[in-house]
TISEZA-392345 format. One line per field, with one value per residue: residue in three letters; residue number from 0; x, y, z of N, C-alpha, C in turn. Coordinates in Angstrom, 3 decimals. Atoms other than C-alpha are relative to their C-alpha. Layout:
TISEZA-392345
resn = ALA_...
resi = NUM_...
n.u = X_...
n.v = Y_...
n.w = Z_...
ca.u = X_...
ca.v = Y_...
ca.w = Z_...
c.u = X_...
c.v = Y_...
c.w = Z_...
***
This chain:
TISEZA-392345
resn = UNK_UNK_UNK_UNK_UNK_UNK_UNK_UNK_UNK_UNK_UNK_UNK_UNK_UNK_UNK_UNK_UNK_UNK_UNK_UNK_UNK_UNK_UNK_UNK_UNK_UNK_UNK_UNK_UNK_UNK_UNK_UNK_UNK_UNK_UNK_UNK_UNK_UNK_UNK_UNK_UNK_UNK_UNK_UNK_UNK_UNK_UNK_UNK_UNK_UNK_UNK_UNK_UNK_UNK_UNK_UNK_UNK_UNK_UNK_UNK_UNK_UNK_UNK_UNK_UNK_UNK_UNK_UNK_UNK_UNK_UNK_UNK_UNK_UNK_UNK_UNK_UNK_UNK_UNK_UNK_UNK_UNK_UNK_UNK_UNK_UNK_UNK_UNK_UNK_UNK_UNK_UNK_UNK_UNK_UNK_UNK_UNK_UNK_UNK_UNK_UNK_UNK_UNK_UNK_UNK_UNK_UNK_UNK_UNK_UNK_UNK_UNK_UNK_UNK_UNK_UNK_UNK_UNK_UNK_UNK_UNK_UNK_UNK_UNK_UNK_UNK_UNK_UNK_UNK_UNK_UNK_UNK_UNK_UNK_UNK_UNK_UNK_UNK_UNK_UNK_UNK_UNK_UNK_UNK_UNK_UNK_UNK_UNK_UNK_UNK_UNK_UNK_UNK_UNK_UNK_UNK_UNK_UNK_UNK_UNK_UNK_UNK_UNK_UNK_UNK_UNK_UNK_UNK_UNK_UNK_UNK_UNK_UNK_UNK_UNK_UNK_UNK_UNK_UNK_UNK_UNK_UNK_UNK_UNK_UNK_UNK_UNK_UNK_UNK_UNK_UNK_UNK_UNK_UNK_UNK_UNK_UNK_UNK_UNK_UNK_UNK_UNK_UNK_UNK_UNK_UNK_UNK_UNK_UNK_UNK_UNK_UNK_UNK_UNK_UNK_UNK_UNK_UNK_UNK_UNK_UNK_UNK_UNK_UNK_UNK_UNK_UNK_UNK_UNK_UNK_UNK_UNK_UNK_UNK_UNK_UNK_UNK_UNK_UNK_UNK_UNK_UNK_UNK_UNK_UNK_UNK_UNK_UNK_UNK_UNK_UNK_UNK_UNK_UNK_UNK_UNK_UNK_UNK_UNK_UNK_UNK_UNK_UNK_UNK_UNK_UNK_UNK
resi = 0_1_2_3_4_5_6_7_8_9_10_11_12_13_14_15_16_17_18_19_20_21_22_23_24_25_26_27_28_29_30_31_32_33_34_35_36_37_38_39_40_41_42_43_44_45_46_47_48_49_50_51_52_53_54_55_56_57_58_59_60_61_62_63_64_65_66_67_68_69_70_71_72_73_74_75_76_77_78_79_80_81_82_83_84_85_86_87_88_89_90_91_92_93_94_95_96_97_98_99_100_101_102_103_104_105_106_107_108_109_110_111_112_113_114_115_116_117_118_119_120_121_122_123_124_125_126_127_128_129_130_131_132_133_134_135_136_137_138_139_140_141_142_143_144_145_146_147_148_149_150_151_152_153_154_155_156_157_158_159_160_161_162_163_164_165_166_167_168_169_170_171_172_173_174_175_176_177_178_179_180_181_182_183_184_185_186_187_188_189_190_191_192_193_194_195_196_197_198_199_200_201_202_203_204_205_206_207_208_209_210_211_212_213_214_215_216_217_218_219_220_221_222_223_224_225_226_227_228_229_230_231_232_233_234_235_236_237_238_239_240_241_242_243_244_245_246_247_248_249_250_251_252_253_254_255_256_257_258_259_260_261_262_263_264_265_266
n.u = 1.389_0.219_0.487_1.640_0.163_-0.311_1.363_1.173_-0.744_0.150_1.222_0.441_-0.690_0.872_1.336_-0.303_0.052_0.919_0.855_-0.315_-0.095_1.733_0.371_-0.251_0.335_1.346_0.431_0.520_1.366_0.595_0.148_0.405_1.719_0.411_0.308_1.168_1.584_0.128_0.990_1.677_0.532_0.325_-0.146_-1.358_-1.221_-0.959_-0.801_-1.707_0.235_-1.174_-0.189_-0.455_1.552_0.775_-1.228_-0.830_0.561_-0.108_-1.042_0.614_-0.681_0.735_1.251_1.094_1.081_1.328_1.173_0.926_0.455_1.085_-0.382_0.708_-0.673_-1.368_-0.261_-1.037_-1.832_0.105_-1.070_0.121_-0.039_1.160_-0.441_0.274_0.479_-0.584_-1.666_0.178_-1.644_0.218_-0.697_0.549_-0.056_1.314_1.223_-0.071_1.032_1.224_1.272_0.863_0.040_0.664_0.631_-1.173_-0.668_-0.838_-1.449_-1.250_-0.890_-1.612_-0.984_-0.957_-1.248_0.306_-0.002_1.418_1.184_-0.055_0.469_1.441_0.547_0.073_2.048_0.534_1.427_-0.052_-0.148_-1.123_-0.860_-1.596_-1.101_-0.194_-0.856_0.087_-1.522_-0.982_-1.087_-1.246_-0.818_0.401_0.944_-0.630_-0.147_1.530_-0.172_-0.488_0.472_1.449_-0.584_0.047_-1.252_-0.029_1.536_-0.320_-0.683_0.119_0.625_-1.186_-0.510_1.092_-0.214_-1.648_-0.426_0.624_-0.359_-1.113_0.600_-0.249_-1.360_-0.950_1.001_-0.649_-1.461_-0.893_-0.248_-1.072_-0.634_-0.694_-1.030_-1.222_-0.648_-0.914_-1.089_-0.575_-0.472_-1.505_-1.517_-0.673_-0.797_-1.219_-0.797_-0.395_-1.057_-1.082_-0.638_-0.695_-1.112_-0.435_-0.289_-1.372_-1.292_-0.330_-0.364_-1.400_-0.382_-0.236_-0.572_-1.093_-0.877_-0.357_-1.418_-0.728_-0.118_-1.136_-1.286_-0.662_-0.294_-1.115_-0.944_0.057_-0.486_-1.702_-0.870_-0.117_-1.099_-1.527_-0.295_-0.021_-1.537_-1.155_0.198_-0.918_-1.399_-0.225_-0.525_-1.667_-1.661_-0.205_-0.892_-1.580_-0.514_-0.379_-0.960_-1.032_-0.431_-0.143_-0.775_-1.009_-0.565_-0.450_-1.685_-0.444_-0.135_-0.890_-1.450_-0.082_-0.595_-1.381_-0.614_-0.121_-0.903_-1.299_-0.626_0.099_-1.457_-1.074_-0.230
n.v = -0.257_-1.065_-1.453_0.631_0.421_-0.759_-1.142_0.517_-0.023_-1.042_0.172_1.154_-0.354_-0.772_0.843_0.706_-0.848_-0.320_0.522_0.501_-0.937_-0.084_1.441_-0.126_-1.031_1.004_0.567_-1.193_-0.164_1.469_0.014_-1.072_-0.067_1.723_0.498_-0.599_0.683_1.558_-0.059_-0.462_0.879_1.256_-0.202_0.333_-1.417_0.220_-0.861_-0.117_-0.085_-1.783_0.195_1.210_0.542_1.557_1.286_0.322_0.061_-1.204_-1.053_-0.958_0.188_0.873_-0.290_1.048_-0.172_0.468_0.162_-0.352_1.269_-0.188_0.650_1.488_1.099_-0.146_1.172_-0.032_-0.266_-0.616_-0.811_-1.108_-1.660_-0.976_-1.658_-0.222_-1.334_-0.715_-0.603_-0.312_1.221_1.577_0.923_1.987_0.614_1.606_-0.117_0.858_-0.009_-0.661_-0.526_-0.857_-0.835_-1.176_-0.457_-0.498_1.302_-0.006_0.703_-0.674_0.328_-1.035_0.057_1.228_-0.267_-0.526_0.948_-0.418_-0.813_-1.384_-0.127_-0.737_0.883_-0.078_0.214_-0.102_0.824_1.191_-0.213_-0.841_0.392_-0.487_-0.293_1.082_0.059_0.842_0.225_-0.903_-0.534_-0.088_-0.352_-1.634_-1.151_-1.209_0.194_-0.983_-1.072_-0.916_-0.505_-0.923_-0.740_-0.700_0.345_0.838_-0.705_-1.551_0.736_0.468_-1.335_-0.584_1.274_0.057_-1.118_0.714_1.118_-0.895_-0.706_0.564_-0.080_-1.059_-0.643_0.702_0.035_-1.725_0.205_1.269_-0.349_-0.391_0.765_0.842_-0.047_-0.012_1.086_0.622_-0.652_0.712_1.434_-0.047_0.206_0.903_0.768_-0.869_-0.102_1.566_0.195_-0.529_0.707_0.804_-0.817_-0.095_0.965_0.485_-0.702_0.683_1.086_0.160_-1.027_1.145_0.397_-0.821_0.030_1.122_-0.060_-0.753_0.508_1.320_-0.782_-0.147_1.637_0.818_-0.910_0.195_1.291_0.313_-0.598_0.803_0.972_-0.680_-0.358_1.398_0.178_-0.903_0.158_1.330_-0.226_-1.140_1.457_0.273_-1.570_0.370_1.136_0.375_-0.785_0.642_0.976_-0.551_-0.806_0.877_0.394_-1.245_-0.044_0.864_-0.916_-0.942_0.801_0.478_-1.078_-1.045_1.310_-0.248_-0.906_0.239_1.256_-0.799_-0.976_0.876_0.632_-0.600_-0.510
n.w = -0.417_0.751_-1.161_-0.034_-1.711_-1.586_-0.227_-0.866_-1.642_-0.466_0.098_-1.003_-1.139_-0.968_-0.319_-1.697_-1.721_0.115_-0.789_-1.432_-1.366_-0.217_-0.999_-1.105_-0.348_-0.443_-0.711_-1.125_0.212_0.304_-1.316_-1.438_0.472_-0.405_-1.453_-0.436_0.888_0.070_-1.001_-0.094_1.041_-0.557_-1.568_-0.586_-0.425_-0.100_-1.203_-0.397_-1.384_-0.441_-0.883_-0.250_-1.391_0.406_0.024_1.056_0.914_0.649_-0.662_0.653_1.395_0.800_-0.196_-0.080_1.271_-1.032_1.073_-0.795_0.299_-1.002_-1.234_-0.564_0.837_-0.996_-1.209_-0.607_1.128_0.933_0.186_0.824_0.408_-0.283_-0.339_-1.128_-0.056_-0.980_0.199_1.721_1.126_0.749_-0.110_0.670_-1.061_-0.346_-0.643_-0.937_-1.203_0.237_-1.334_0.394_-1.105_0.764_1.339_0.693_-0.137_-0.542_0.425_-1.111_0.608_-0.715_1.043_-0.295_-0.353_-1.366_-1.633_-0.554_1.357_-0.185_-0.748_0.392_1.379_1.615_-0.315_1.634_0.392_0.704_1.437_0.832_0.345_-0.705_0.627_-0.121_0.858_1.223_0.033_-0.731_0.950_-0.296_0.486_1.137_-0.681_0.371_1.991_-0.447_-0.710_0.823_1.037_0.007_-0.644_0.575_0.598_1.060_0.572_0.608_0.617_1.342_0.795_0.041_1.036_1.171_0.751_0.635_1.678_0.721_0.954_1.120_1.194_0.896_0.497_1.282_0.889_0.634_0.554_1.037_0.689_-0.898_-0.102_1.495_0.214_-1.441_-0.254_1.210_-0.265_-1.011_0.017_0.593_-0.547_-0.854_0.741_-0.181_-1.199_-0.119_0.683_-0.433_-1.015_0.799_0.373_-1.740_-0.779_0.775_-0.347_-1.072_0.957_0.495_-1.018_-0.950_0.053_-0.164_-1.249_-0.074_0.705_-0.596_-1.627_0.343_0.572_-1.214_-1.247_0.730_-0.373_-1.690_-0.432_0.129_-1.258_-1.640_0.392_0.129_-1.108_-0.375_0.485_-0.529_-1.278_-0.466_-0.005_-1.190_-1.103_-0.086_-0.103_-1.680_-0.379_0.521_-0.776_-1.053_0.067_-0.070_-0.804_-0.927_0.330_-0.894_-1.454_-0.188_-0.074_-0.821_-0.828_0.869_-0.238_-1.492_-0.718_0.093_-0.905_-1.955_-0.092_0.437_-1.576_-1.031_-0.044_-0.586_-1.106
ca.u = -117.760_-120.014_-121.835_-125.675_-124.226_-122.742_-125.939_-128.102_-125.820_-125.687_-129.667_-130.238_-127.795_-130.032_-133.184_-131.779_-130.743_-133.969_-135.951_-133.689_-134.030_-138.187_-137.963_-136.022_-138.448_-141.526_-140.121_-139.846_-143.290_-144.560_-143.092_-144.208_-148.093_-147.743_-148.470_-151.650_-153.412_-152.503_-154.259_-157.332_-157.868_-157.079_-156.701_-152.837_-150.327_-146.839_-145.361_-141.707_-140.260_-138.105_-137.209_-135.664_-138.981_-139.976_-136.259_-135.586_-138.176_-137.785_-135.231_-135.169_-134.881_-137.124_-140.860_-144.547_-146.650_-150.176_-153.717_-156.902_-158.634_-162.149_-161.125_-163.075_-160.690_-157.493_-156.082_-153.384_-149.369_-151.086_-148.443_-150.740_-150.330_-152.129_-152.012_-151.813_-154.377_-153.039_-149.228_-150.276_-147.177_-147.484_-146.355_-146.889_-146.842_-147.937_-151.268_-150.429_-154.231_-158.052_-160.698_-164.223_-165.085_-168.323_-169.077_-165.619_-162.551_-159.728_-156.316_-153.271_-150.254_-146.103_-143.074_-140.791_-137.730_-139.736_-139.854_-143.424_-146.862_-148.109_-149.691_-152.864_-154.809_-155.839_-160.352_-161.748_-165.252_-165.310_-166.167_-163.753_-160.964_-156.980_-153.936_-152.630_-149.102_-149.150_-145.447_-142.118_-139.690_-135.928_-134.140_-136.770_-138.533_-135.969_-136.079_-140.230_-139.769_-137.882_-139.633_-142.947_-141.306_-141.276_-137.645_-138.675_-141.793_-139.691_-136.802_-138.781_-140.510_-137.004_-136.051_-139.404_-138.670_-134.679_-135.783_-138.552_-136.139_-133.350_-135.691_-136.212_-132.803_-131.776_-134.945_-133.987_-130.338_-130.418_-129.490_-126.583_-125.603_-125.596_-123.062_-120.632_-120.680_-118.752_-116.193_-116.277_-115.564_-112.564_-110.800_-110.945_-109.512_-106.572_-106.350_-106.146_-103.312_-101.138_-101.494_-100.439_-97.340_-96.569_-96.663_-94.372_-91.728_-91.823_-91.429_-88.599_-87.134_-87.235_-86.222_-82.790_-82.330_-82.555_-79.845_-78.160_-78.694_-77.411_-74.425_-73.845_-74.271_-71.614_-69.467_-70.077_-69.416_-65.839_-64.963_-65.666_-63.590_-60.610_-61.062_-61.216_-57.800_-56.055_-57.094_-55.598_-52.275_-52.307_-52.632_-49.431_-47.125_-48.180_-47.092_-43.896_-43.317_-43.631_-41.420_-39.042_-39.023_-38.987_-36.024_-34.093_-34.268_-33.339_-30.033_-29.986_-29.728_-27.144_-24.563_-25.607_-24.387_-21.309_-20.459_-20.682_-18.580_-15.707_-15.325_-15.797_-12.320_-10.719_-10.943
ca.v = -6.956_-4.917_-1.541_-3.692_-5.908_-3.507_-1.147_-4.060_-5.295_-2.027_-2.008_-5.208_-4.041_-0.963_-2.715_-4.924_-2.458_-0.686_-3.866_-4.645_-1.342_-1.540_-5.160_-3.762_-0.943_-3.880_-5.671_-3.293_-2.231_-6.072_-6.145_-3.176_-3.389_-7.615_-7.786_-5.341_-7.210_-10.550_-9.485_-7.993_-10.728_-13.833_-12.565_-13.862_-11.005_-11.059_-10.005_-9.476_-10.336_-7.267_-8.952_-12.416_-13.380_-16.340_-17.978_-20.620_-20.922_-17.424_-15.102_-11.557_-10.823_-13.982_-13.295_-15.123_-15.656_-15.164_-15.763_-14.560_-17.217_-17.402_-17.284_-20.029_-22.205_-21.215_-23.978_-23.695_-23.643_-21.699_-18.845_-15.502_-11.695_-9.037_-5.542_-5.059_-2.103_-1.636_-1.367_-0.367_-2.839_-5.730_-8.954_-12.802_-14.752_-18.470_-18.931_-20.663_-20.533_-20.156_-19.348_-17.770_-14.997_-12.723_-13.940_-13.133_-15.572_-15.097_-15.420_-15.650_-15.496_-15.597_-15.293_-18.871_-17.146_-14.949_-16.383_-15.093_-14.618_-11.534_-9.510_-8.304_-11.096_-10.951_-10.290_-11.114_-12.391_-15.786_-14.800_-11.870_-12.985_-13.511_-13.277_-16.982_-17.954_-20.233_-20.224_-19.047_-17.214_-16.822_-13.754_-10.719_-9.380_-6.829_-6.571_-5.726_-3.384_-1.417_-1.271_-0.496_1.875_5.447_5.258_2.525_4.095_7.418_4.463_2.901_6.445_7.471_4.293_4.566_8.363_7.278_5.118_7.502_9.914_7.803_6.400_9.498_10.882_7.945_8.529_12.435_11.533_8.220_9.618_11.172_8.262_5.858_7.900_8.286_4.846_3.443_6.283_5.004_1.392_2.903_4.329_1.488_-0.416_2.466_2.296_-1.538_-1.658_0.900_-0.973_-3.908_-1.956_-1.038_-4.405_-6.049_-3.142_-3.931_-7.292_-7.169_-4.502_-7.515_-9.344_-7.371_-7.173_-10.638_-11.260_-8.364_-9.993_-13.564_-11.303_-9.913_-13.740_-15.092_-11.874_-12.662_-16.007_-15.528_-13.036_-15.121_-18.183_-15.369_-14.717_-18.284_-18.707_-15.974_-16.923_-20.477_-18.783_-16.315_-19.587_-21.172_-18.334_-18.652_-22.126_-21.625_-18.718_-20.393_-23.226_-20.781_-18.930_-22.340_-23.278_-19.846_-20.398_-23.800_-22.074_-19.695_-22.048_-23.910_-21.050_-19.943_-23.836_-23.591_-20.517_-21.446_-24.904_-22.596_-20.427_-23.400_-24.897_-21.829_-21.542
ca.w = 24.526_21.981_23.168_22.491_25.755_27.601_27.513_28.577_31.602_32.341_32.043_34.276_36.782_37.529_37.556_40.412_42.592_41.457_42.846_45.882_47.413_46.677_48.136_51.172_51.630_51.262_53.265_56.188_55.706_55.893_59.286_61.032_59.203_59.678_63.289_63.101_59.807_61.031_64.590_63.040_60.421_62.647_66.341_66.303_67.513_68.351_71.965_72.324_75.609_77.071_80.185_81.692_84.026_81.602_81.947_80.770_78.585_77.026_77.281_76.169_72.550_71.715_71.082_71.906_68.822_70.713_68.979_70.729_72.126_75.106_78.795_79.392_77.024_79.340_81.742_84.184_82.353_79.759_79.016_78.681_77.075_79.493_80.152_83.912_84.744_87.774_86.930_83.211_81.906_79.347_80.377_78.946_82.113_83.020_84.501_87.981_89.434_88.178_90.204_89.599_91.538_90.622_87.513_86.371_86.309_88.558_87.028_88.914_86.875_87.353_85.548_85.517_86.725_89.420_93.200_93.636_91.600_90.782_93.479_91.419_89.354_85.861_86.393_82.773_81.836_80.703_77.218_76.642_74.607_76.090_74.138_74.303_73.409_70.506_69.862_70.939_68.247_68.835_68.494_66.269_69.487_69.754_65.456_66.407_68.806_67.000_63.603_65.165_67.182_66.211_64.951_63.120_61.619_60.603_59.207_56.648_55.697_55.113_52.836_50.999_50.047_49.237_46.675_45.221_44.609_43.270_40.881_39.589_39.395_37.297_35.400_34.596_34.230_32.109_29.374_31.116_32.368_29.110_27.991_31.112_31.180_27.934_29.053_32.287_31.033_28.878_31.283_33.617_30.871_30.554_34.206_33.931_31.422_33.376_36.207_34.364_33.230_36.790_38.010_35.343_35.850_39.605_38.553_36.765_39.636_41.804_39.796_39.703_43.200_43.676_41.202_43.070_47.056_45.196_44.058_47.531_49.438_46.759_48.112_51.816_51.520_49.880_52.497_55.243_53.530_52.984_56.522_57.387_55.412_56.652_60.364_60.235_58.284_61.212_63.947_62.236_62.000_66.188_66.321_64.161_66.449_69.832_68.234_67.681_70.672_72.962_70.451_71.577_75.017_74.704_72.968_75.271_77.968_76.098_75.928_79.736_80.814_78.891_79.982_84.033_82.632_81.170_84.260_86.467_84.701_84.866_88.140
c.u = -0.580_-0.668_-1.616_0.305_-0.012_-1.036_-1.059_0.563_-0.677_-1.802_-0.247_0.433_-0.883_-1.032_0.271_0.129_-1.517_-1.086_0.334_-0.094_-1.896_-0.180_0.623_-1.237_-1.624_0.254_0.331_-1.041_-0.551_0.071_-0.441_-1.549_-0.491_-0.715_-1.728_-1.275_0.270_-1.396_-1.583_-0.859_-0.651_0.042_1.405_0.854_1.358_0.426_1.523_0.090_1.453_0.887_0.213_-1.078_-0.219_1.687_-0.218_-0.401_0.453_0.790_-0.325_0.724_-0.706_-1.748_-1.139_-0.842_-1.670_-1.551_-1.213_-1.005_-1.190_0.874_-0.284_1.013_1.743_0.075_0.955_1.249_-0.503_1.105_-1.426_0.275_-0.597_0.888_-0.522_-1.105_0.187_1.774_-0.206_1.272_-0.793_0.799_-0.962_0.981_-0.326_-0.326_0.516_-1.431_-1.091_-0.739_-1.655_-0.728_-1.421_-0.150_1.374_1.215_1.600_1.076_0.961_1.373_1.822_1.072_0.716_0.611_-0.277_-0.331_-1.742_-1.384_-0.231_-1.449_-1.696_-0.514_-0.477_-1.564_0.084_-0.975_0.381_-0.012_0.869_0.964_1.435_1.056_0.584_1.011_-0.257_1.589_0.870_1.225_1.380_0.254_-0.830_-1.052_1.141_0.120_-1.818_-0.071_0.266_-0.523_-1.370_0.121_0.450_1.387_-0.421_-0.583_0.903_1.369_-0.442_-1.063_0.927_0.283_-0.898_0.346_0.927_-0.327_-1.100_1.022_1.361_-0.532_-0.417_0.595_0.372_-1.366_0.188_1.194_0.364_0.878_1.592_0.855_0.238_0.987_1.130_0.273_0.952_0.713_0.441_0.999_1.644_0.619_0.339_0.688_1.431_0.555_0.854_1.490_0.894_0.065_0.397_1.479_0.441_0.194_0.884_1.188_0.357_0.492_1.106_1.317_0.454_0.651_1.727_0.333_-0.219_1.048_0.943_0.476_0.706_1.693_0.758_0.266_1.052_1.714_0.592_0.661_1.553_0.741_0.221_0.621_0.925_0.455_0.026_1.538_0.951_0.112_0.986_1.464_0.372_0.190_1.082_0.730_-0.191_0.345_1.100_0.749_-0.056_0.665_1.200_0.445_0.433_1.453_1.103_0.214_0.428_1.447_0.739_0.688_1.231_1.343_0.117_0.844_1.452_0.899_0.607_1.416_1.350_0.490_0.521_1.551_1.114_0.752_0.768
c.v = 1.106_0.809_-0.554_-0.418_0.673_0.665_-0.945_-0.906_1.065_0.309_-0.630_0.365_1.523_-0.555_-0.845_0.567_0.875_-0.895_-0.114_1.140_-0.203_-0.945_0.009_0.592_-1.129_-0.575_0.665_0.556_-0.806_0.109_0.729_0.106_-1.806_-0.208_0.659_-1.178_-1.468_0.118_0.191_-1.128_-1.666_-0.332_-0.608_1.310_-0.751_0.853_-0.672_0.141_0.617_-0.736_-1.783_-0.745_-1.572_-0.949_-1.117_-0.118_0.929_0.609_1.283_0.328_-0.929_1.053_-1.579_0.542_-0.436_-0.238_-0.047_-0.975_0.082_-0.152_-1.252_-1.049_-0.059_-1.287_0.781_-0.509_0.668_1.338_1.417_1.427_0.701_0.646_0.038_1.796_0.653_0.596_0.545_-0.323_-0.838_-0.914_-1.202_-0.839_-1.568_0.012_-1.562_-0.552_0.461_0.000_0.943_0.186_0.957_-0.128_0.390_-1.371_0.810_-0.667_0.400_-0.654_-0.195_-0.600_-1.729_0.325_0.637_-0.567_0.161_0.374_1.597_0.501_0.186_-1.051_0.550_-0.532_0.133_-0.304_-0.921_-0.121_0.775_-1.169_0.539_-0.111_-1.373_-0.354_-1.569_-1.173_0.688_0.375_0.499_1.282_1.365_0.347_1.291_0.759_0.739_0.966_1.337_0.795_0.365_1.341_1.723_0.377_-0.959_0.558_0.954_-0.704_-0.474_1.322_0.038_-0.559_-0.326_1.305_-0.053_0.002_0.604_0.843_-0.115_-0.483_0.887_0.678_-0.872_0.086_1.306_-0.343_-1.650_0.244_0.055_-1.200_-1.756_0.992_0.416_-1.311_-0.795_0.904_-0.531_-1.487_0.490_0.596_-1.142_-0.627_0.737_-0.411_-1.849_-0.501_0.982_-0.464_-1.164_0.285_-0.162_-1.426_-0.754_0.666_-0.280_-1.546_-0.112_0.751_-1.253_-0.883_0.284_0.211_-0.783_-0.686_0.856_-0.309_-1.578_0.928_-0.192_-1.207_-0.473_0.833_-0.281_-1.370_-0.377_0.782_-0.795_-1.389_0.454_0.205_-1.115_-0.402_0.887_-0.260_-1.478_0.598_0.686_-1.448_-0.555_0.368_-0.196_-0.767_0.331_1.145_-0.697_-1.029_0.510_0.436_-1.044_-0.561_1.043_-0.387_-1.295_0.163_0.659_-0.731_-0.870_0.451_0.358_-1.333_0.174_0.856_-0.184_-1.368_1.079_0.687_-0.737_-0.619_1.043_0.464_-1.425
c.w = -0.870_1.197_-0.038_1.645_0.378_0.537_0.567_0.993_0.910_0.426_0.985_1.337_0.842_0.451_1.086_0.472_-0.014_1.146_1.329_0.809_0.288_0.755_1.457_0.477_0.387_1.110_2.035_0.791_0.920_1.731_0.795_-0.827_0.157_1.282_-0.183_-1.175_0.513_1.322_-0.194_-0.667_0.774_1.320_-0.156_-0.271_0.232_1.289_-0.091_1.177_-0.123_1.136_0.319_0.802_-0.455_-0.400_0.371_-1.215_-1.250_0.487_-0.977_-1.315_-0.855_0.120_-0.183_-1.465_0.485_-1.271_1.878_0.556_1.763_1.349_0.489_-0.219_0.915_1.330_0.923_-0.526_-0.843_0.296_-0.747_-0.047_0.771_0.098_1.342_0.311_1.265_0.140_-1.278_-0.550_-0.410_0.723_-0.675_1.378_-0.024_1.137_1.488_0.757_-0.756_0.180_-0.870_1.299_-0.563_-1.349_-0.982_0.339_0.492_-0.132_0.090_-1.303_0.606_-0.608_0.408_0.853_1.217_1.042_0.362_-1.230_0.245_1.117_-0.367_-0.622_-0.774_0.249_-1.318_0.206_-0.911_-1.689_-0.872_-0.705_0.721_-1.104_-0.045_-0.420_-0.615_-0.482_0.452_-1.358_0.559_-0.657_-0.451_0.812_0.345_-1.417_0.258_0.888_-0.353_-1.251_0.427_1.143_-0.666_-1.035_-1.046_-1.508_-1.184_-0.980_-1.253_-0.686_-0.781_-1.301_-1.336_-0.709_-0.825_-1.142_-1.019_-0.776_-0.884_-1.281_-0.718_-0.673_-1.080_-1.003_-0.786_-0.807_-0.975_-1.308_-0.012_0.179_-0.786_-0.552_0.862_-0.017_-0.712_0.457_0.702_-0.100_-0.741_0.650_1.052_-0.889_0.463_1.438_0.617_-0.565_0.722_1.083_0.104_-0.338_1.336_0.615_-0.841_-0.105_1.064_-0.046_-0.418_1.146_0.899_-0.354_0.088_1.545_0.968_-0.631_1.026_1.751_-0.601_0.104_1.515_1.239_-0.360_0.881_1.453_0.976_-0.193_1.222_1.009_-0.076_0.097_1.660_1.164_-0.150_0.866_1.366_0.249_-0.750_1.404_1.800_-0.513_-0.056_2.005_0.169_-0.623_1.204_1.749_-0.021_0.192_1.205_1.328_-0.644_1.258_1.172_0.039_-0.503_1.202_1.579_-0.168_0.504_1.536_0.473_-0.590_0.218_1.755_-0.472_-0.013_1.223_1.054_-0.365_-0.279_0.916_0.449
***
């Protein structure tokens, strides 16, 4: 590899992490400034649901993709976004009931999963605009929550500064670090070839005391033949010896009978 490549590897390889941290940091951004320009531009928002109410439909963790749309235009199953002003909570409910009362439109909402509607209705004027779910997203209403969330906020500050002042450092220090790096590459080499070394001495090491465990099986196996041999000489020396010793007394027996005869005719 000459030192032209290596220097423009080396080159490309910053410039990517260069872009991928800027394209993290965009896209960070995107999401926690997406929800507000999409709302102002085309009335569609995004509610994240916190809570199990709209089971089975929704569970929590998914989010409603709402778009602003006339009371008037609302039916009954519609699924909408309010802000309770009497509990001051968000919820995205479906519309069980709609009524007009005063000039205003009386809308009774209530979760799927809850046994009961809600106690307060939802008073609008026919013309205000409601929140309307559109669609249902799996999974990045906890993921929104979070990034527009002051944690979030002070997260991609954080990630935008990061990469300010890393691009700088390697902008001070390039220099610096075009020549650290051809060092760098030669001693990994060095460190490459001695650990090359090292593993062909082990290597051979093994090999040697594999030769050396053959050695000792060849050893193990004659013993325990010698001790095979010697075990069956050692069983027939016991038979020649209980031949013998059943001979004896069959002597012995012998002389004891002729003895009693001899006495018996001297008497």
């Amino acid at each position: 590899m000459s030192k032209s490549s290596s220097k423009a590897g080396v080159k490309n390889l910053s410039k990517r992490k260069v872009v991928t941290k800027y394209l993290s940091v965009g896209l960070t951004i995107s999401l926690i400034a997406a929800p507000s320009i999409l709302n102002a531009k085309l009335g569609i928002g995004v509610s994240p649901i916190l809570s199990g109410s709209m089971r089975p439909y929704a569970t929590p963790g998914d989010a409603f993709i709402t778009r602003d749309l006339p009371a008037s235009t609302l039916k009954v199953g519609d699924i909408i976004a309010v802000h309770s002003k009497v509990s001051g909570t968000a919820y995205a409910h479906r519309i069980t009931q709609i009524s007009a009362q005063s000039g205003l439109l009386r809308i009774v909402t209530k979760g799927d999963a809850n046994p009961t509607s809600e106690v307060d209705p939802f008073m609008i004027s026919p013309n205000k605009l409601v929140s309307k779910n559109i669609a249902r997203v799996k999974y990045i209403g906890y993921i929104l929550v979070y990034v527009t969330s002051m944690h979030g906020r002070q997260l991609a500050s954080s990630l935008l500064v990061f990469a300010n002042v890393l691009v700088l450092i390697m902008f001070i220090f390039r220099k610096k670090i075009k020549t650290l790096i051809p060092n760098a590459e030669r001693i990994f080499r060095e460190l490459y070839s001695e650990s090359q070394e090292v593993k062909t001495i082990k290597e051979r090491e093994l090999l040697i005391y594999k030769d050396l465990y053959a050695e000792s099986e060849l050893a193990r196996k004659k013993q325990v033949s010698d001790i095979t041999v010697f075990r069956d000489l050692f069983d027939e020396a016991q038979e020649v010896k209980e031949i013998r010793e059943e001979e004896l007394i069959e002597m012995l027996e012998e002389v004891k009978s002729l003895t009693n005869l001899k006495e018996n005719t001297s008497v």
